[in-house]
C-alpha positions in Angstrom: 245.0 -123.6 235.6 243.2 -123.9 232.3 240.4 -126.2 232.2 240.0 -128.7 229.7 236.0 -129.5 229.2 235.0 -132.9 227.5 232.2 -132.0 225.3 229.2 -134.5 224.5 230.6 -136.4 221.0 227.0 -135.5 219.5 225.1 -131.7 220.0 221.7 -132.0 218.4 222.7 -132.4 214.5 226.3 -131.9 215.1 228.3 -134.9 215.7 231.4 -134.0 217.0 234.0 -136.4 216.0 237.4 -134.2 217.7 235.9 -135.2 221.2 238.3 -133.2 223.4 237.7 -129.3 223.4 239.7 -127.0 225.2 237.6 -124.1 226.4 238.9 -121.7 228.9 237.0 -120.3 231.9 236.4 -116.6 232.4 239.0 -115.7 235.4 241.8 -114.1 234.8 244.3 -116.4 236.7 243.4 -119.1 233.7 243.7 -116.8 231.5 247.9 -116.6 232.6 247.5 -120.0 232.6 246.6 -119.9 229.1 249.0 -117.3 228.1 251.7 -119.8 229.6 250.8 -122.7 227.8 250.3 -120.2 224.7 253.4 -117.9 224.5 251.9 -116.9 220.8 248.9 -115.4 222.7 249.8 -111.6 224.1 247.0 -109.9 225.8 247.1 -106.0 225.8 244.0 -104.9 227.5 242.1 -107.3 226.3 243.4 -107.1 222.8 244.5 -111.0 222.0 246.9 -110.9 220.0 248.0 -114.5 218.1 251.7 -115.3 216.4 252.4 -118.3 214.5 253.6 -120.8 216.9 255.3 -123.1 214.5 253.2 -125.4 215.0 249.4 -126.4 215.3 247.9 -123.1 216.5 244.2 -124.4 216.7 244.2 -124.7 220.2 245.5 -121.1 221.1 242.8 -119.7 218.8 240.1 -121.4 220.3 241.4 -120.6 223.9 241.7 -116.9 222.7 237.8 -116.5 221.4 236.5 -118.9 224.5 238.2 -116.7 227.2 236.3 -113.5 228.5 239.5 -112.0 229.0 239.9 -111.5 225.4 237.3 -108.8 224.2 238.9 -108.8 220.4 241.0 -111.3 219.5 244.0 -110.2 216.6 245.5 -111.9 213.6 248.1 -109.0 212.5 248.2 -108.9 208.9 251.1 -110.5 207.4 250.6 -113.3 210.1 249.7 -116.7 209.1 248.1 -119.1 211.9 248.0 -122.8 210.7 245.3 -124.7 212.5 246.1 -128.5 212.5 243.4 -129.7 214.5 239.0 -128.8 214.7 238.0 -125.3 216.1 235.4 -125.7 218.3 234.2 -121.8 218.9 230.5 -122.9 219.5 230.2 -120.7 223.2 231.2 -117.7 222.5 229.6 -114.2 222.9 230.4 -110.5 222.8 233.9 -111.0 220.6 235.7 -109.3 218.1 237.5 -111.4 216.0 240.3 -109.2 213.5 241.7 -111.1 210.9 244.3 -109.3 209.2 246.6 -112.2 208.6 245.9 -115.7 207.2 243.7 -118.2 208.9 245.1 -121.5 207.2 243.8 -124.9 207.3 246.0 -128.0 206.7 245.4 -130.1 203.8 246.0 -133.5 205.6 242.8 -135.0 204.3 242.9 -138.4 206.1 243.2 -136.6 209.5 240.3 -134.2 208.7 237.8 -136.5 208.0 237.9 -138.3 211.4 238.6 -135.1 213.2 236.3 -132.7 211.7 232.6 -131.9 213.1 230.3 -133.2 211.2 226.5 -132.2 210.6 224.1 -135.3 209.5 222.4 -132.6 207.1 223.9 -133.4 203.4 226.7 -135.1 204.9 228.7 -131.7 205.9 231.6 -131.3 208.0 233.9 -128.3 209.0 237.1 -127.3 210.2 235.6 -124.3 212.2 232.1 -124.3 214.6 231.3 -120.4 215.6 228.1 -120.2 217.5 227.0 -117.8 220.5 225.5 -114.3 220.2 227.4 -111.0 219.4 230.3 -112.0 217.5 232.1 -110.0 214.8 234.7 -111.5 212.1 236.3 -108.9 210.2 240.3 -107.7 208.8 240.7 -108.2 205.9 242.0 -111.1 206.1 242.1 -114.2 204.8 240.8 -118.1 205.8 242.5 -120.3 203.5 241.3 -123.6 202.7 244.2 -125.6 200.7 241.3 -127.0 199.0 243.5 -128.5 195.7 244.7 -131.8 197.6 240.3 -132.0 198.5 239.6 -131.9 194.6 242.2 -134.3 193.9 240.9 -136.7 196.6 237.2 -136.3 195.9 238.0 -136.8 192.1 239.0 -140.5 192.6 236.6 -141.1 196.0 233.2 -139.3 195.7 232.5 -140.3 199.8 235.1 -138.6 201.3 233.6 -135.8 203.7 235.2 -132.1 202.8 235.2 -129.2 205.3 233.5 -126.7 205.4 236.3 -123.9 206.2 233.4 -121.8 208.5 230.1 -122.8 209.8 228.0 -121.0 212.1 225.8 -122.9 214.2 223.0 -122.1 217.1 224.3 -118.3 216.9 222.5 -115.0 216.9 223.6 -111.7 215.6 226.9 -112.6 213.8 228.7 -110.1 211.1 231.4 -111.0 208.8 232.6 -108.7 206.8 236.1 -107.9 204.7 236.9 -111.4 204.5 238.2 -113.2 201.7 238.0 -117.3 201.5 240.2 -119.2 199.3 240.2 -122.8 197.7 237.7 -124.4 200.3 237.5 -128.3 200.1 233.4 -128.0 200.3 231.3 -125.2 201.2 232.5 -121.5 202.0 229.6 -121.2 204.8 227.0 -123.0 206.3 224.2 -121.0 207.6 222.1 -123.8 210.4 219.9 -123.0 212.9 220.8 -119.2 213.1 219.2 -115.5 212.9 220.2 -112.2 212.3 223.6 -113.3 210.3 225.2 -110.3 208.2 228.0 -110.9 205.3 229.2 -108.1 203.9 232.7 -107.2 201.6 233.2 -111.3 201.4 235.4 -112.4 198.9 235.2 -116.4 197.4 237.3 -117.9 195.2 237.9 -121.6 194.8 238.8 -122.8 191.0 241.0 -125.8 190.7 244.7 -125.5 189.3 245.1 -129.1 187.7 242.7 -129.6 184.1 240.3 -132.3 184.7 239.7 -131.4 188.1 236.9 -129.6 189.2 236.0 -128.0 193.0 233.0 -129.5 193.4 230.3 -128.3 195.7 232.0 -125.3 196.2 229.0 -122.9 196.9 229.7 -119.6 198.4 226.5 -119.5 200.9 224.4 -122.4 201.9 221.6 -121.0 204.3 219.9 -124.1 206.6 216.6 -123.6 209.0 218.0 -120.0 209.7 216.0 -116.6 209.8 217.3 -113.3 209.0 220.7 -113.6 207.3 221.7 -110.9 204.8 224.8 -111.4 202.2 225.9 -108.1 200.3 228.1 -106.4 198.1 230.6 -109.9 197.9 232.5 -111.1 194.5 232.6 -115.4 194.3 234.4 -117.5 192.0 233.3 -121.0 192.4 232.1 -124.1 190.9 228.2 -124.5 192.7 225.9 -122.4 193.8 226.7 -119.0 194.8 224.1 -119.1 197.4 221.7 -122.1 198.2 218.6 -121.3 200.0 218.1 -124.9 202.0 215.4 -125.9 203.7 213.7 -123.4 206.6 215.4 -120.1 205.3 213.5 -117.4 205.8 214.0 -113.9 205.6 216.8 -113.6 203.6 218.0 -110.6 201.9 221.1 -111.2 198.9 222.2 -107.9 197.2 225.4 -106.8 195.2 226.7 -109.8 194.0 229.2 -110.7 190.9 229.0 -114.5 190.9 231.1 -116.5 188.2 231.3 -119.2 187.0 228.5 -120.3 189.6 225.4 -122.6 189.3 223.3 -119.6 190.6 221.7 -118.2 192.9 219.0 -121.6 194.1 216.1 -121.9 196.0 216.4 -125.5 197.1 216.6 -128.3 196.5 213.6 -128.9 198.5 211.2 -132.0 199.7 214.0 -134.6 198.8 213.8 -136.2 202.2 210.2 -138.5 202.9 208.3 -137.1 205.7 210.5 -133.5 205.8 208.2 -130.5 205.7 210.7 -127.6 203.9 210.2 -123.9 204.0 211.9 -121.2 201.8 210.0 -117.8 202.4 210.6 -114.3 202.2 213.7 -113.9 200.1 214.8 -111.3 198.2 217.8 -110.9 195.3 218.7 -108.1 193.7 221.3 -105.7 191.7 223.6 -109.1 190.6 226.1 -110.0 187.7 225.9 -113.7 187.2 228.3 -114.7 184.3 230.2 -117.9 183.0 227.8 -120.2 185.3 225.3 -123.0 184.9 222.4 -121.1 186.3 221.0 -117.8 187.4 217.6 -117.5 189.0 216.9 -120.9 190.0 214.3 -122.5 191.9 214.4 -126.8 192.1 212.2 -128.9 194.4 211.3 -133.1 194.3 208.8 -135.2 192.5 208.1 -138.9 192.6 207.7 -141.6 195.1 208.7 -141.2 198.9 209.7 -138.0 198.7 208.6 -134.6 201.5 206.8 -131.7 200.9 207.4 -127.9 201.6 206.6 -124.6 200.3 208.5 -121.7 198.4 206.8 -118.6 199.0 207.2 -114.8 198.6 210.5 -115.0 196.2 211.5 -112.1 194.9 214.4 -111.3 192.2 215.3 -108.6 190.2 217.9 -106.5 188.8 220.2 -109.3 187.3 223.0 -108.7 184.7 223.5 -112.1 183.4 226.3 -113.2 180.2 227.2 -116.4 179.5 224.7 -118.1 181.3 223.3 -121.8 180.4 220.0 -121.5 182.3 219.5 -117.8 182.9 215.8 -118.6 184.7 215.1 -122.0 185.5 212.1 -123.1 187.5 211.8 -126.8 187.9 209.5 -128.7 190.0 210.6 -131.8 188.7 214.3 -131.8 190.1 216.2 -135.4 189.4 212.8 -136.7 188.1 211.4 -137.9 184.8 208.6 -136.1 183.0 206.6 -139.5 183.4 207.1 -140.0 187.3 207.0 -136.3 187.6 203.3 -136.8 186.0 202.7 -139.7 188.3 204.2 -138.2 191.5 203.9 -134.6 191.5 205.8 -132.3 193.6 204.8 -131.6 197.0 206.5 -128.5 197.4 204.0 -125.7 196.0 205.6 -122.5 194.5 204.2 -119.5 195.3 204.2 -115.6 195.3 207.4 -115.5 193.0 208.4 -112.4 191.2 211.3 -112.6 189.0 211.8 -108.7 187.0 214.5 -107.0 185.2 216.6 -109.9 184.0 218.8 -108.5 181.6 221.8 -110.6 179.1 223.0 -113.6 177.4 222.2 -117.0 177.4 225.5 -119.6 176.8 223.8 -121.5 173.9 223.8 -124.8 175.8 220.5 -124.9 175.2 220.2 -123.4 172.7 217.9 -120.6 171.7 216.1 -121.5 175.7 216.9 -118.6 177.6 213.5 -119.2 180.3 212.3 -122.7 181.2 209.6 -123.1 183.9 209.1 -126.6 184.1 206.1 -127.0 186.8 204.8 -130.4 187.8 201.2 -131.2 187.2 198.2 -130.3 189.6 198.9 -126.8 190.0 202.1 -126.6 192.0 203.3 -122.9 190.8 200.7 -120.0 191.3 201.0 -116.3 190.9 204.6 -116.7 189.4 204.9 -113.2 187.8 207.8 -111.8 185.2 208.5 -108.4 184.7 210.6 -106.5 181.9 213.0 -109.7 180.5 215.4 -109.0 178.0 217.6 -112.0 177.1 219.0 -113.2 174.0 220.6 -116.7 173.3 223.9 -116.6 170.8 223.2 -115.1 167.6 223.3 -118.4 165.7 220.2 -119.9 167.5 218.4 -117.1 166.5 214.8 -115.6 168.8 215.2 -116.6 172.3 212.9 -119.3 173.5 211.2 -118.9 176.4 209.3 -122.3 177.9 206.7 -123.4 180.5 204.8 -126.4 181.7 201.9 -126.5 183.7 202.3 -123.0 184.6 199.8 -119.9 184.0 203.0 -117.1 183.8 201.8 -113.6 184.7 203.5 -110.0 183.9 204.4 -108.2 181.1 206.5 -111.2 180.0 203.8 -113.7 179.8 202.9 -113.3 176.0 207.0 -114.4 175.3 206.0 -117.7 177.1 204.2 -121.1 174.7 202.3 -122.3 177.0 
């Protein structure tokens, strides 16, 4: 028979609030067992094959990736699987996971946010845990995230806790490619405690359908004390960050990216929490079209009282199409500070190593003629910050572009553009 493991209700900085996992052992007699209590599960030499049940088909899906009898398990195109209920994948190694079909999540938000796992980092849940070692998710597919009935809730009530439709968790050497996510509630991924994590041929877009509405937080990649992750060649409509390098990322690699409508591509926010050491190092962006958004290169850490400390070291981004973009380089080491505490308190997160070249387009006009601001905090916090070859412009109206520092020696051939 199948058997039904109770899991601890708290795995290091998940808390698991669904409590009851089913995971299925490796021998094949509970596999049948499976397949009988899961008639929308077909195996075909080890092919795993999923139909809508009619009902909640969470469990089957889980019991399908847990069970070593299913080497690749299949979501035909043209299939949709509605999962009701948490998916707790967080054991699982050497799978193939084909999504052709439609991986949909129910939009019953009061269920969710008791049921959901939730992580005590920034207060993030999700509907999905994938951790293990060898595991690829690919199809062409799509995971949908019925995130409209999340903006309308979170419009009214800013502490209700929205899933993240996939997080991966305590895994090594995980691809996803040729998937597309739509409308998530929070997050599209969360990155934690990983390495060697490949995206490829992703697909995000999340935009609320009722005006006055946003999606909120809906960044495309949020990347959390993990090492060696690349994201590539992806297209994300959102309304946050299009990826957010959180504390201990390292070794990242971001390339071929069209992000609209985004808040940028961040490094940070770093040192908000007292007595938190944060690491960003060894990141690279390059060949990116940021339009329509907030921000583009952006790097943002803490000042003031009772705040940690960190370093950003060995940044590197270049080759950037921007248009239409409020803040097209932003450095500020003074995030959600005053300039007066900011002088009082300075950062403890240095800034070094950064080198930010070929940036290429159009400011927005929000702030006016600004197209550059590095706003450093006092006592040295950003060294051997170096720009290369910048060519932006502001809207005609606001005339030459403006190009501002603070507390910052700028280096490269676009140092003399600089006022400080």
């Amino acid at each position: 028979m199948m058997v039904i493991k109770f899991v601890r209700c708290v795995l290091l900085d998940v808390i698991l609030l669904a409590c009851i996992v089913p995971a299925v052992s490796s021998s094949g007699s509970d596999f049948t067992s499976t397949v009988k209590r899961f008639p929308s599960i077909s195996n075909l030499d080890g092919i795993c094959t999923l139909t809508n049940s009619s009902g909640d088909d969470g469990p089957a899906f889980t019991a399908a990736i847990l069970s070593d009898q299913c080497s690749t398990v299949n979501i035909p195109a043209g299939t949709t699987i509605n999962i009701a209920s948490p998916l707790n994948t967080s054991a699982t190694y050497n799978k193939h996971i084909s999504l052709a079909g439609t991986l949909s999540f129910t939009d019953d938000t009061t269920y969710w946010q008791q049921n959901s796992f939730k992580f005590t980092y920034q207060n993030a849940t999700t509907f999905w845990l994938l951790g293990g070692k060898n595991i690829s998710l690919y199809g062409g597919g799509t995971i949908q995230g019925n995130g409209q009935a999340w903006y309308n809730l979170y419009s009214t009530n800013s502490s209700v806790l929205r899933p993240i439709p996939l997080t991966i968790y305590e895994a090594i050497n995980i691809v996803v490619r040729d998937i597309t996510v739509l409308q998530t509630p929070f997050w599209n991924f969360f990155v934690s405690d990983s390495k060697k994590i490949v995206f490829d041929d992703i697909t995000l877009h999340s935009t609320s359908t009722i005006a006055g509405i946003d999606a909120k937080n809906t960044d495309g990649w949020d990347i959390y004390r993990s090492d060696d992750v690349t994201i590539t060649n992806s297209q994300i409509t959102n309304q946050d960050d299009c990826v957010s390098f959180k504390p201990n990322s390292t070794n990242v690699l971001v390339q071929n990216l069209i992000c609209n409508g985004s808040h940028g591509i961040s490094v940070g926010s770093l040192g908000q929490y007292n007595g938190e050491f944060d690491l960003v190092e060894n990141v690279s962006v390059s060949n990116i079209h940021m339009l329509n958004a907030q921000n583009g290169v952006r790097i943002k850490s803490w000042a003031g009282p009772n705040v940690g400390s960190g370093l950003v070291k060995n940044i590197s981004y270049s080759h950037w199409q921007e248009d239409n973009v409020d803040n097209p380089i932003i450095i500020d080491s003074c995030f959600m500070t005053n300039t007066t505490t900011c002088t009082q308190y300075p950062s403890k997160v240095p800034t070094e190593d950064v080198y930010i070249s070929y940036i290429n387009g159009t400011s927005s006009g929000q702030e006016q003629s600004v197209v550059v601001n590095l706003n450093c905090s006092p006592g040295g916090t950003c060294s051997n910050i170096k720009l290369d070859n910048i060519a932006l412009s502001p809207p005609a109206k606001y005339g030459l572009a403006t190009y501002l520092c603070a507390n910052i020696k700028v280096l490269g051939n676009a140092a003399s553009l600089f006022n400080c």
